[in-house]
C-alpha positions as CSV (number, residue, x, y, z in Angstrom):
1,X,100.4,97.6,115.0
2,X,99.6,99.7,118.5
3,X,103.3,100.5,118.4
4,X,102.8,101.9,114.7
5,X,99.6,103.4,115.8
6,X,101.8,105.1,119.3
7,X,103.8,106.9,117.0
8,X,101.0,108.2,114.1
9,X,98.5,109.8,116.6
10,X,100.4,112.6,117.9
11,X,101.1,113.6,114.1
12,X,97.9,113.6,113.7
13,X,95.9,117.5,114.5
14,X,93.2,116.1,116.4
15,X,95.9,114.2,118.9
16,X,98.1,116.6,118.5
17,X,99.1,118.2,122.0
18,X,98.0,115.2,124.1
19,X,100.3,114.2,126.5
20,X,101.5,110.6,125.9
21,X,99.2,109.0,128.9
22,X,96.5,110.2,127.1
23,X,98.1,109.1,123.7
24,X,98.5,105.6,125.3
25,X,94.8,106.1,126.8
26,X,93.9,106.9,122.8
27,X,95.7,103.4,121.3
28,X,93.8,101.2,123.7
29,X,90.8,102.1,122.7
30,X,91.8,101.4,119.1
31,X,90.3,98.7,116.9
32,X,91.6,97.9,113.5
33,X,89.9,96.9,110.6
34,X,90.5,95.9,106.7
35,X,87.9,97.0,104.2
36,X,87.5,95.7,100.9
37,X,88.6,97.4,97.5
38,X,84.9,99.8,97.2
39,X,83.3,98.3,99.8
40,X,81.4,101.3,101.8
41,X,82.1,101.9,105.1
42,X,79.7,105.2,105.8
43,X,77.2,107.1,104.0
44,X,76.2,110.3,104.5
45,X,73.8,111.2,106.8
46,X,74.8,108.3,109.2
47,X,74.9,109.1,113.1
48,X,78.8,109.0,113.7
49,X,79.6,106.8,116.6
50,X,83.5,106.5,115.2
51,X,85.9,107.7,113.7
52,X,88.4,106.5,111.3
53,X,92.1,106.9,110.8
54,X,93.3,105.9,107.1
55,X,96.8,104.2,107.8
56,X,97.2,102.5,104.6
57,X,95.1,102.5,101.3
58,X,93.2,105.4,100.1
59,X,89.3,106.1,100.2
60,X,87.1,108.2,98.5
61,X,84.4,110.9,100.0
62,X,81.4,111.1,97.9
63,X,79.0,113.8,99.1
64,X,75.7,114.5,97.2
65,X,74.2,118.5,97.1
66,X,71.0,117.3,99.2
67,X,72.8,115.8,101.9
């Protein structure tokens, strides 16, 4: 998986432009995880301490008006 992980983040814009030292600095700070089919993993209005990267499956962004 970090090898598969090496080669998405500098196709990715937010790691694009990093130099692979950094890239490698990037994957080792990497945790993986599996969610279930609907299962919720942020709501709006939560302090973001993360970030995710979507490698396979889909999600779904849900925002409401007030938020």
């Amino acid at each position: 998986m970090r090898d598969d992980l090496r080669q998405l983040l500098p196709s990715l814009a937010v790691f694009r432009g990093l130099a692979d030292r950094e890239i490698d600095k990037v994957c080792a700070l990497i945790s993986t995880q599996a969610f279930a089919p609907n299962e919720v993993i942020a709501n709006q209005g939560d302090l973001a301490t993360s970030m995710f990267i979507i490698v396979k499956g889909r999600c779904q962004v849900t925002l409401t008006p007030d938020g």
